[in-house]
Each structure stands twice: as C-alpha cells, then as structure tokens.
C-alpha positions as CSV (number, residue, x, y, z in Angstrom):
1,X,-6.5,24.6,15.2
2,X,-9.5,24.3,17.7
3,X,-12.5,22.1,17.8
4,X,-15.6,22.0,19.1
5,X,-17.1,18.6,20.2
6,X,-20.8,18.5,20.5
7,X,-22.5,15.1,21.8
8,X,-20.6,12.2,22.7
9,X,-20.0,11.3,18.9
10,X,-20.2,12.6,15.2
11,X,-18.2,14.5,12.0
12,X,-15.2,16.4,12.7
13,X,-15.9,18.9,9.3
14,X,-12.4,20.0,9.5
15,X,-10.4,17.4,10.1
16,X,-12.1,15.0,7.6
17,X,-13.2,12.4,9.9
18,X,-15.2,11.2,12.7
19,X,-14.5,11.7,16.8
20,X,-16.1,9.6,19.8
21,X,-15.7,10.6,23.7
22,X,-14.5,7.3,25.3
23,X,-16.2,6.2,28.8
24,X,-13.1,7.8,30.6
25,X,-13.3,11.1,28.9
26,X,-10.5,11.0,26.1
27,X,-11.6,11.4,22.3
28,X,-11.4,8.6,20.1
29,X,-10.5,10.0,16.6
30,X,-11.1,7.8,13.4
31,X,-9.8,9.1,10.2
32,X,-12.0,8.9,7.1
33,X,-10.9,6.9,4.3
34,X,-10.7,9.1,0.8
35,X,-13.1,8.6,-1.6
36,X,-11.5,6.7,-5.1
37,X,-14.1,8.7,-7.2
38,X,-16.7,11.1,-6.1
39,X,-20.4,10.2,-7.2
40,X,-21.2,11.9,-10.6
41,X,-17.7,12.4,-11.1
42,X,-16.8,13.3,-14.6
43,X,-14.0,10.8,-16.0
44,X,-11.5,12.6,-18.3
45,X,-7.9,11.5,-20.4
46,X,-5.1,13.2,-19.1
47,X,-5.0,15.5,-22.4
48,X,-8.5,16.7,-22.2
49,X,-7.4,17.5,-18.5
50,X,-3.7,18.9,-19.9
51,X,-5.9,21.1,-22.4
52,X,-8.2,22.0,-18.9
53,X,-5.2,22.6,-17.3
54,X,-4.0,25.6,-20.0
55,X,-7.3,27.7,-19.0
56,X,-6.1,27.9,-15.5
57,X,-2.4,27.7,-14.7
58,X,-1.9,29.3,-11.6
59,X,-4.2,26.4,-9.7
60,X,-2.9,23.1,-8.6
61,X,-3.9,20.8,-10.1
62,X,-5.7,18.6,-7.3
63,X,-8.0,21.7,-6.7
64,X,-8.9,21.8,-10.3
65,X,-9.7,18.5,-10.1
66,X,-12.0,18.9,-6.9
67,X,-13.9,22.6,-8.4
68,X,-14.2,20.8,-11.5
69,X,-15.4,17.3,-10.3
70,X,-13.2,15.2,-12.6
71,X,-11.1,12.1,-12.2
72,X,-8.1,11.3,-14.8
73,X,-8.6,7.6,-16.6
74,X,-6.1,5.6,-15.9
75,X,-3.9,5.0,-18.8
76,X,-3.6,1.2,-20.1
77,X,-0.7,-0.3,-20.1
C-alpha cells in the first residue's frame, strides 16, 4: 500500500484516519475512531435483518449492513 501526503496535515482516505508531518519530518498518524451509528441510519431487529439477510447470502453481513445503511437494535435483556 502507498500513500500520497499532500500539505503538512489532513485525511488519509484509505487508511481511515488522519496524518500530520511532525517539525522533524516523520508522519504523525491518528486513527479515527468508528462511528456507533451512521447519521440517517436505519435501525432494524435482528429478524427483519435475518429476513434481509435471505435476499443476499453470498455477502457478509457487515457489508450489507454498510450498502444498506442499517444498524441492528440491541436486544433487551
């Protein structure tokens, strides 16, 4: 993997977080924390997402979740 750093800080797109060129010269890299719920996420029960699941079963399920933009409710305990 290869990077190109432009200016002396801003977004790494493919590494998912942030980089800054130090007074020395290294690269300072912060990681970005993950999101709990995306904005305008749709929440879901874990059978409607089960029943979502049966229309596609050759994808994982965290990348259904991401094309789709849903998030499972917790269940209560």
């Amino acid at each position: 993997m290869s990077a190109q750093l432009v200016g002396r800080q801003g977004h790494s797109a493919g590494s998912g977080g942030r980089y800054r060129i130090t007074p020395f010269g290294g690269v300072l890299i912060e990681p970005e924390r993950p999101a709990q719920a995306e904005a305008g996420a749709q929440v879901i029960d874990q059978a409607a997402f089960d029943q979502l699941m049966r229309l596609m079963p050759d994808l994982d399920p965290d990348v259904v979740k991401k094309i789709m933009g849903v998030v499972i409710r917790p269940e209560e305990a």
